[in-house]
C-alpha positions as CSV (number, residue, x, y, z in Angstrom):
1,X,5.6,-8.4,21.6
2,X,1.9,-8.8,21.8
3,X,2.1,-13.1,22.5
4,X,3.3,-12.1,25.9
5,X,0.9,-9.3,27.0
6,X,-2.5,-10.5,25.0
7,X,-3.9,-13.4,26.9
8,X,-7.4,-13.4,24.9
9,X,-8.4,-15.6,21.8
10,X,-6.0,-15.8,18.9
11,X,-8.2,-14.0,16.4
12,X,-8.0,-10.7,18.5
13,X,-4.2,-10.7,19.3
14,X,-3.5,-8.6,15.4
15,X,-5.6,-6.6,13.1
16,X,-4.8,-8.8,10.1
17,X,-6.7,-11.6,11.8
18,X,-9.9,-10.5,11.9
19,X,-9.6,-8.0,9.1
20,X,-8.1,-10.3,6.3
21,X,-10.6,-12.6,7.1
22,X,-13.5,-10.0,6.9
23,X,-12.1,-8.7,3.8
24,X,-12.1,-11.6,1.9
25,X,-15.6,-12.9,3.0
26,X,-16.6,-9.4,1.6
27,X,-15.0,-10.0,-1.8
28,X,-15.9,-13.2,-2.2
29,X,-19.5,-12.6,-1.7
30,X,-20.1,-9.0,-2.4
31,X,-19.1,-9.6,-6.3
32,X,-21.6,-12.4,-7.0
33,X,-24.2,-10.3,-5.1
34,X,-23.4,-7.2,-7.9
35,X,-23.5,-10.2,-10.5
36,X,-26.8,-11.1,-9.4
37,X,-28.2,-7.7,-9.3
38,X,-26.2,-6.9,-13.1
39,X,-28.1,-9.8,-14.5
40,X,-31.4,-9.9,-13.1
41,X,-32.2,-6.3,-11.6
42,X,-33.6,-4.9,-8.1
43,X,-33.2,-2.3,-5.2
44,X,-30.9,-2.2,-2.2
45,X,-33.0,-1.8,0.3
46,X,-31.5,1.3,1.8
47,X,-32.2,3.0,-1.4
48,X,-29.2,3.2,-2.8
49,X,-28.7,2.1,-6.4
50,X,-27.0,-1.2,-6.9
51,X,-24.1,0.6,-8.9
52,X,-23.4,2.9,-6.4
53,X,-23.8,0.1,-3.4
54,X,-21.4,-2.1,-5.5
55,X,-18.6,0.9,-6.2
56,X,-19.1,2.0,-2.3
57,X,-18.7,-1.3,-0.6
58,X,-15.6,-2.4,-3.0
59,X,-13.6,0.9,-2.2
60,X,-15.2,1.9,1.6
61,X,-16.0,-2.1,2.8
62,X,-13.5,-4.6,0.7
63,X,-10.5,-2.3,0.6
64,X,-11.0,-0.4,3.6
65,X,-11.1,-4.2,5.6
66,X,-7.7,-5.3,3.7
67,X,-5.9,-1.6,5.0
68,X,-7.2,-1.7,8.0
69,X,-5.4,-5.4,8.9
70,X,-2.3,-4.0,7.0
71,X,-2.1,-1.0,9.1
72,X,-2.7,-2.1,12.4
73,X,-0.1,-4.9,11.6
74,X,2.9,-3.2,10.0
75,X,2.3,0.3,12.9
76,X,3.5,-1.6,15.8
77,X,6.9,-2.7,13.9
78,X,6.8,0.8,12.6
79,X,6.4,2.4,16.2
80,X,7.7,-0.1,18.6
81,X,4.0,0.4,20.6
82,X,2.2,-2.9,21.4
83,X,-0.9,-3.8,18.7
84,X,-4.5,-2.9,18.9
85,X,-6.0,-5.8,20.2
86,X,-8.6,-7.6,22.6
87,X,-11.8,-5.4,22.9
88,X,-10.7,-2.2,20.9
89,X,-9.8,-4.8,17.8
90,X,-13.5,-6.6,18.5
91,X,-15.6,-2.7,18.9
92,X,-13.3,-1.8,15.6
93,X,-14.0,-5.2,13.6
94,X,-17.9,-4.4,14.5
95,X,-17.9,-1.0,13.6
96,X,-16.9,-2.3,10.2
97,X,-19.6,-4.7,9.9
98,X,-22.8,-2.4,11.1
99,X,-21.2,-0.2,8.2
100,X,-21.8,-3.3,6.0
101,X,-25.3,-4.0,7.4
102,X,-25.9,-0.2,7.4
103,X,-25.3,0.0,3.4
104,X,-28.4,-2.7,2.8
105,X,-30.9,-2.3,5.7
106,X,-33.9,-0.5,5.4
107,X,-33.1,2.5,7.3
108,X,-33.0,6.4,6.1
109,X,-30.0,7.1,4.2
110,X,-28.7,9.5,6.4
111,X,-28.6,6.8,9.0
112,X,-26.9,4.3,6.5
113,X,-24.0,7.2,6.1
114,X,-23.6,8.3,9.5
115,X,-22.7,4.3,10.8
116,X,-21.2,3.5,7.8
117,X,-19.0,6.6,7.7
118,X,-17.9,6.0,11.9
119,X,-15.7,3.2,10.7
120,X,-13.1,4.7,8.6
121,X,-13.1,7.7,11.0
122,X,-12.1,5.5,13.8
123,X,-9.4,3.7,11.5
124,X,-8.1,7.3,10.9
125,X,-8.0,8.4,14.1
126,X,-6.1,5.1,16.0
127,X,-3.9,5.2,13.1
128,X,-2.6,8.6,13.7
129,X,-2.9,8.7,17.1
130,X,0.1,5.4,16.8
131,X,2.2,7.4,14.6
132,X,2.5,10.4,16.6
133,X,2.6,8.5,19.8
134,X,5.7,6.8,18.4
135,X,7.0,9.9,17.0
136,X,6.9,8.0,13.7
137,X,7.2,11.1,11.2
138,X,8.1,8.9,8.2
139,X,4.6,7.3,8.1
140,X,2.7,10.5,8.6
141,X,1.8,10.9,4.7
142,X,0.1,7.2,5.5
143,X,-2.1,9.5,8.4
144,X,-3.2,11.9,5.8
145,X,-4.0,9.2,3.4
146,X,-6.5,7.5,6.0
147,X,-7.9,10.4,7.3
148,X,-8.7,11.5,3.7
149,X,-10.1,8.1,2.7
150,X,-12.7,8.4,5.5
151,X,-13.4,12.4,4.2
152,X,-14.1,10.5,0.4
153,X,-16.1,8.2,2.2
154,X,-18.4,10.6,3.6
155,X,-17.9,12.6,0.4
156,X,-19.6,9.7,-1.1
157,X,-22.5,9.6,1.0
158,X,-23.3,13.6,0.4
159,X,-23.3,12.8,-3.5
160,X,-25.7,9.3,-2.8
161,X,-28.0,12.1,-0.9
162,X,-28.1,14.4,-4.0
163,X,-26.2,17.5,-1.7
164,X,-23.8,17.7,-4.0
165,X,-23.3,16.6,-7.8
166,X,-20.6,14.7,-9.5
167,X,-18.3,11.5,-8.8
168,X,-15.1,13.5,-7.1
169,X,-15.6,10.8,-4.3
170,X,-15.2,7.8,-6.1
171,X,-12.3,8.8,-8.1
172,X,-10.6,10.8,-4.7
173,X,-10.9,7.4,-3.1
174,X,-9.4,5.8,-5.8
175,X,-6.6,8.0,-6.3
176,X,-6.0,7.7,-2.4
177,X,-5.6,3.6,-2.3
178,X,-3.4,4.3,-5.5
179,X,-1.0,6.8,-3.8
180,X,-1.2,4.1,-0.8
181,X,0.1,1.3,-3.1
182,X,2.2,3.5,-4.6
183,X,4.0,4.4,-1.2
184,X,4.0,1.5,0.7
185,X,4.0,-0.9,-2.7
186,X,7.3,0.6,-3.5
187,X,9.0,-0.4,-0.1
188,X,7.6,-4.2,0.5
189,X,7.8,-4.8,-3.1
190,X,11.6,-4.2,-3.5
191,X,12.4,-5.3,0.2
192,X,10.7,-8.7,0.5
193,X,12.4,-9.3,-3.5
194,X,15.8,-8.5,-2.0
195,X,15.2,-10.9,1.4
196,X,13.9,-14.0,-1.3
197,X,17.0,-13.0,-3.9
198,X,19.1,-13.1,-1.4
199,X,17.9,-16.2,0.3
200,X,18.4,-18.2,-2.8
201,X,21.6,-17.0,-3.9
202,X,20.8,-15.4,-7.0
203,X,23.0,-11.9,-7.6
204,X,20.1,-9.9,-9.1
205,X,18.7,-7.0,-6.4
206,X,16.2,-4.1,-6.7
207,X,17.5,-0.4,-7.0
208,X,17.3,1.0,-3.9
209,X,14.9,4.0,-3.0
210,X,16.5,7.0,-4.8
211,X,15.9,10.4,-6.1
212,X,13.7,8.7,-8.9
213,X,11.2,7.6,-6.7
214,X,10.6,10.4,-4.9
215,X,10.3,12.7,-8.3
216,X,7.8,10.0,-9.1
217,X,6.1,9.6,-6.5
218,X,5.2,13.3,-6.5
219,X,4.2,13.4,-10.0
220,X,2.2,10.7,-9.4
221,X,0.1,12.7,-6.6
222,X,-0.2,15.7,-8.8
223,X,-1.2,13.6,-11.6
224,X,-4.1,11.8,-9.7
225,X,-4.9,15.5,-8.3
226,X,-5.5,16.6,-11.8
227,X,-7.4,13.3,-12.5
228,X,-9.8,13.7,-9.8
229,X,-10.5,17.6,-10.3
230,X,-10.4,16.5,-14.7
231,X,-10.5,12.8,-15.8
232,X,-11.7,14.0,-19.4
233,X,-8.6,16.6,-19.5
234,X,-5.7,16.5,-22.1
235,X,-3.7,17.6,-19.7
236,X,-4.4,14.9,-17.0
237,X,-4.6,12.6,-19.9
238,X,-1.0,13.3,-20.8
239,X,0.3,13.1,-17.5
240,X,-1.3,9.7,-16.8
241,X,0.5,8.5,-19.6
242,X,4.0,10.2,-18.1
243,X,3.9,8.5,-15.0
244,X,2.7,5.2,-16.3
245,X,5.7,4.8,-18.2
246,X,7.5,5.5,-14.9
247,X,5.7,3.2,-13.0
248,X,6.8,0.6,-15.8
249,X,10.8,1.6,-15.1
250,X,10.3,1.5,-11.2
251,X,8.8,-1.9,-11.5
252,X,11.4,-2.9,-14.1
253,X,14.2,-1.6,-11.4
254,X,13.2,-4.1,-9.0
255,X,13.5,-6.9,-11.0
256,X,10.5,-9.1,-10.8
257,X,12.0,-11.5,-13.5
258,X,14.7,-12.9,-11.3
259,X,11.2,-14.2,-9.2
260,X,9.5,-16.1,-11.6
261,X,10.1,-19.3,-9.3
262,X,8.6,-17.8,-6.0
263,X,4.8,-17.4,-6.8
264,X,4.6,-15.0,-3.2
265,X,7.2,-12.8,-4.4
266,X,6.0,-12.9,-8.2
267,X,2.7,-11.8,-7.6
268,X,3.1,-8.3,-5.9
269,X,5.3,-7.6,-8.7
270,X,1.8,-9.2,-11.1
271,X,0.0,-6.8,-8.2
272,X,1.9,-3.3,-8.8
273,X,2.1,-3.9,-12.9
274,X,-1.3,-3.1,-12.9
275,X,-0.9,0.5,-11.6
276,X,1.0,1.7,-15.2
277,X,-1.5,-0.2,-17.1
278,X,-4.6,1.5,-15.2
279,X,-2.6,5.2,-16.0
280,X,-2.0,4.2,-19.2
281,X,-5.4,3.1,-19.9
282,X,-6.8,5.7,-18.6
283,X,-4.7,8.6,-20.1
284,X,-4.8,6.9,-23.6
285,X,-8.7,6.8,-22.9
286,X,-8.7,11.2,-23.1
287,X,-5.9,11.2,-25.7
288,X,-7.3,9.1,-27.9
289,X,-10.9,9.2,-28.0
290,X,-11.8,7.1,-31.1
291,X,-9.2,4.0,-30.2
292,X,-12.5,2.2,-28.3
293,X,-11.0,3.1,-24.7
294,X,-13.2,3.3,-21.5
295,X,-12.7,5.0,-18.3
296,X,-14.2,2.1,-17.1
297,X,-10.7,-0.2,-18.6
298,X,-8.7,1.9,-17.0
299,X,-11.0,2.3,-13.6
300,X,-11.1,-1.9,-13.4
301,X,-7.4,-1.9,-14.4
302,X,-6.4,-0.5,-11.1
303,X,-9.6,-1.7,-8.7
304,X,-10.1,-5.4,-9.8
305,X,-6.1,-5.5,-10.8
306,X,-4.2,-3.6,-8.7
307,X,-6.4,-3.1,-5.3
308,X,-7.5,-7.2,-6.2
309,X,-4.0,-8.8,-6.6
310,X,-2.4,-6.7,-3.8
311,X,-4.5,-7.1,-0.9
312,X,-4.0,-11.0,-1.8
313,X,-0.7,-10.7,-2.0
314,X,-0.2,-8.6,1.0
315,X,-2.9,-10.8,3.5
316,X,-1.6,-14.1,1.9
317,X,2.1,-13.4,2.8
318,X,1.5,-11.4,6.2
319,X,-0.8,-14.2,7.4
320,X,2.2,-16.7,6.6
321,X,4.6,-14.5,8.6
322,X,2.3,-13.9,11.0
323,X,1.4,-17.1,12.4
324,X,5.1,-18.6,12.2
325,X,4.5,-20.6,8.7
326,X,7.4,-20.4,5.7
327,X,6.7,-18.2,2.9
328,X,5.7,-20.2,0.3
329,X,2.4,-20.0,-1.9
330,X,2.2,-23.2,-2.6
331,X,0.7,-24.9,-6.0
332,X,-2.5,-23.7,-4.1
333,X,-1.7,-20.6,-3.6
334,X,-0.3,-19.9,-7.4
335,X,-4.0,-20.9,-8.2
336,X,-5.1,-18.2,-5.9
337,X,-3.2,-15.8,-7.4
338,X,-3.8,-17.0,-11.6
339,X,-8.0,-16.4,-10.5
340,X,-7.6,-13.0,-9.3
341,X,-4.9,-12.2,-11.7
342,X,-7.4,-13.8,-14.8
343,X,-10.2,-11.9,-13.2
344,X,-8.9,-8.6,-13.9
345,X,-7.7,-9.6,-17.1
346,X,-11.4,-10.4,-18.0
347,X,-12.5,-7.3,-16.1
348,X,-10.6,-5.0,-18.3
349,X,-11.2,-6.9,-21.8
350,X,-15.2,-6.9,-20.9
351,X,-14.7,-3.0,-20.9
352,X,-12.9,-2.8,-24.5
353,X,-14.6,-5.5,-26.0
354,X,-18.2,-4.8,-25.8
355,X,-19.7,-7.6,-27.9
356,X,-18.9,-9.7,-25.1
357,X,-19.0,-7.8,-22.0
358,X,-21.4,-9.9,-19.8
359,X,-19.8,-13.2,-20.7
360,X,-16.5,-11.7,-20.0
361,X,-17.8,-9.8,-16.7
362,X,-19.3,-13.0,-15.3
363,X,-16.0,-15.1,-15.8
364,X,-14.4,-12.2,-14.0
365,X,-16.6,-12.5,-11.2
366,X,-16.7,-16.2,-11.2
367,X,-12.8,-15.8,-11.2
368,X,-12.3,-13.0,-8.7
369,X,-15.1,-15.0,-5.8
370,X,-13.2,-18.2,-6.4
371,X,-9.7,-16.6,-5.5
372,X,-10.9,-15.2,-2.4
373,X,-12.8,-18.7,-1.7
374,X,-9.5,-20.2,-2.2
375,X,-8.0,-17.9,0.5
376,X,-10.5,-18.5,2.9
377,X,-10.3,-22.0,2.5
378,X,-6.6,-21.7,3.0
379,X,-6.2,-19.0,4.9
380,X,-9.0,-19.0,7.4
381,X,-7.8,-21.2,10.0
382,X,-4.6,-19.9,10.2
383,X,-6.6,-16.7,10.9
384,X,-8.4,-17.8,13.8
385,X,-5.9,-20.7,15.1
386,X,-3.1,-19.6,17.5
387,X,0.5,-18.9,15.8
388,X,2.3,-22.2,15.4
């Protein structure tokens, strides 16, 4: 569709192009940076604390990159309109990266939040402004989901200011890219398992979409509702618990197993695992208060687990598909996947085992840079390099 209207270079014809590619730059290097700063101390210069800077660019910079490309990928397919590309792609991509610039540079900290906070505005705007266009109702809870994003994002900014007290930001934004994975995760995951299953003759197939997944995909907003108004409540606790357990069935129902010899179709099944274990984690963390849980287990569970693994998953594949190459990880890209997956691992244990925490956080970080190095590496030219 777009190959024969876009006449311009390669790495402006799709949004994955120039967003996977900016996405995993930022989490290869942002991580180390934190690392850095974790071991040895100093100041952002736009005043910021290093904490916050390292929370805000992982969620609002990192994540925000790998949704974007996702988005302005799958919306075309979704709405039958031509992509964002050319000069809109190129004044979107930039608007991303003065955000990034905005977050370190010495400038006021209202400046820092207004160019930072243009970007995700933008993204919410173009991405609604597709779906109505193509009348595409179905994805309209995907609209609200962006738009809110860029409201948390600002959010953020007014709490980093000291206008307004509290972390209802961080953990909004969280449960937003949850409900996202838990939306979107439960069609790809389930539909590109059937395509390889049934490619390779095997009988197994996922359940389809039913009336389970839509009661638990509600409770699963509700749940994240009560988590972001109470994280410390027995109620939220208990419910986190509830739908963790369901996440484990709907995963179960789509039957990863019958995978295990297609590392691109394993892994988003590795990817979406860590959802139930972040609830759990979390909900064990309030109803059990003297078992040696964190928030912060559960917190990494879903961020370096869940919103790590996926977004490789998801820019891997797509960036196969993409530019005309078969769907296969590779030996190389298992690797990819192990480092990211190990990462977490380590990111989670360093949060329950606190004897060894900055051992076990550096080998995370180590871990999590190198699987993003490994996808630029691989990755990076098919990127920029006209589809074969």
């Amino acid at each position: 569709m777009s190959a024969k209207r876009y006449q311009g270079p390669a790495f402006l014809s799709f949004g994955f192009r120039p967003f996977f590619l900016l996405a995993a730059l930022s989490a290869a290097i942002l991580v180390p940076i934190w690392l850095f700063l974790f071991a040895h101390g100093g100041d952002i210069a736009s005043g910021i604390g290093p904490l916050r800077w390292h929370i805000h660019e992982m969620l609002f910079g990192f994540l925000a990159a790998v949704i974007t490309g996702f988005l302005l990928t799958a919306i075309p397919n979704w709405t039958g309109r031509l992509p964002i590309s050319g000069m809109p792609l190129l004044m979107l991509a930039l608007a991303w990266l003065l955000g990034r610039i905005a977050m370190v540079a010495p400038v006021m900290p209202g400046t820092a939040a207004t160019v930072d906070s243009i970007f995700l505005l933008a993204v919410a705007g173009l991405v609604s402004r597709e779906v109505i266009a193509g009348r595409n109702w179905r994805n309209a809870p995907v609209c609200l989901i962006i738009s809110l994003l860029a409201v948390s994002n600002i959010a953020f900014h007014i709490e980093t200011l000291g206008l307004f007290s509290g972390d209802y930001a961080v953990r909004a934004a969280l449960a937003l890219i949850v409900m996202l994975n838990a939306l979107i995760g439960g069609r790809i995951v389930p539909s590109f398992t059937t395509n390889w299953l049934i490619k390779s003759g095997k009988a197994a197939r996922p359940v389809p979409f039913n009336q389970f997944d839509k009661i638990l995909l509600l409770a699963t907003a509700a749940t994240l509702v009560l988590w972001v108004v109470g994280p410390q409540s027995m109620v939220a606790g208990m419910f986190l618990v509830m739908v963790a357990v369901g996440h484990l069935v709907r995963l179960a129902r789509w039957k990863g197993w019958a995978t295990v010899s297609s590392a691109i179709v394993l892994v988003l099944h590795a990817a979406y695992l860590w959802m139930p274990v972040g609830f759990a984690l979390l909900g064990l963390d309030t109803l059990l208060p003297n078992a040696g849980i964190t928030p912060s287990a559960g917190m990494h569970a879903l961020t370096a687990g869940l919103m790590g693994l996926m977004p490789l998953a998801v820019m891997s594949r797509a960036t196969l598909g993409h530019t005309g190459r078969d769907l296969a990880a590779g030996v190389f890209g298992a690797g990819m996947y192990l480092a990211v997956f190990l990462a977490a691992v380590l990111r989670v244990a360093a949060s329950l085992i606190p004897d060894a925490y900055s051992m076990l956080l550096s080998a995370a970080g180590l871990l999590w840079a190198l699987g993003f190095l490994m996808f630029i590496f691989k990755y990076g030219k098919m990127l920029t390099a006209p589809r074969v």
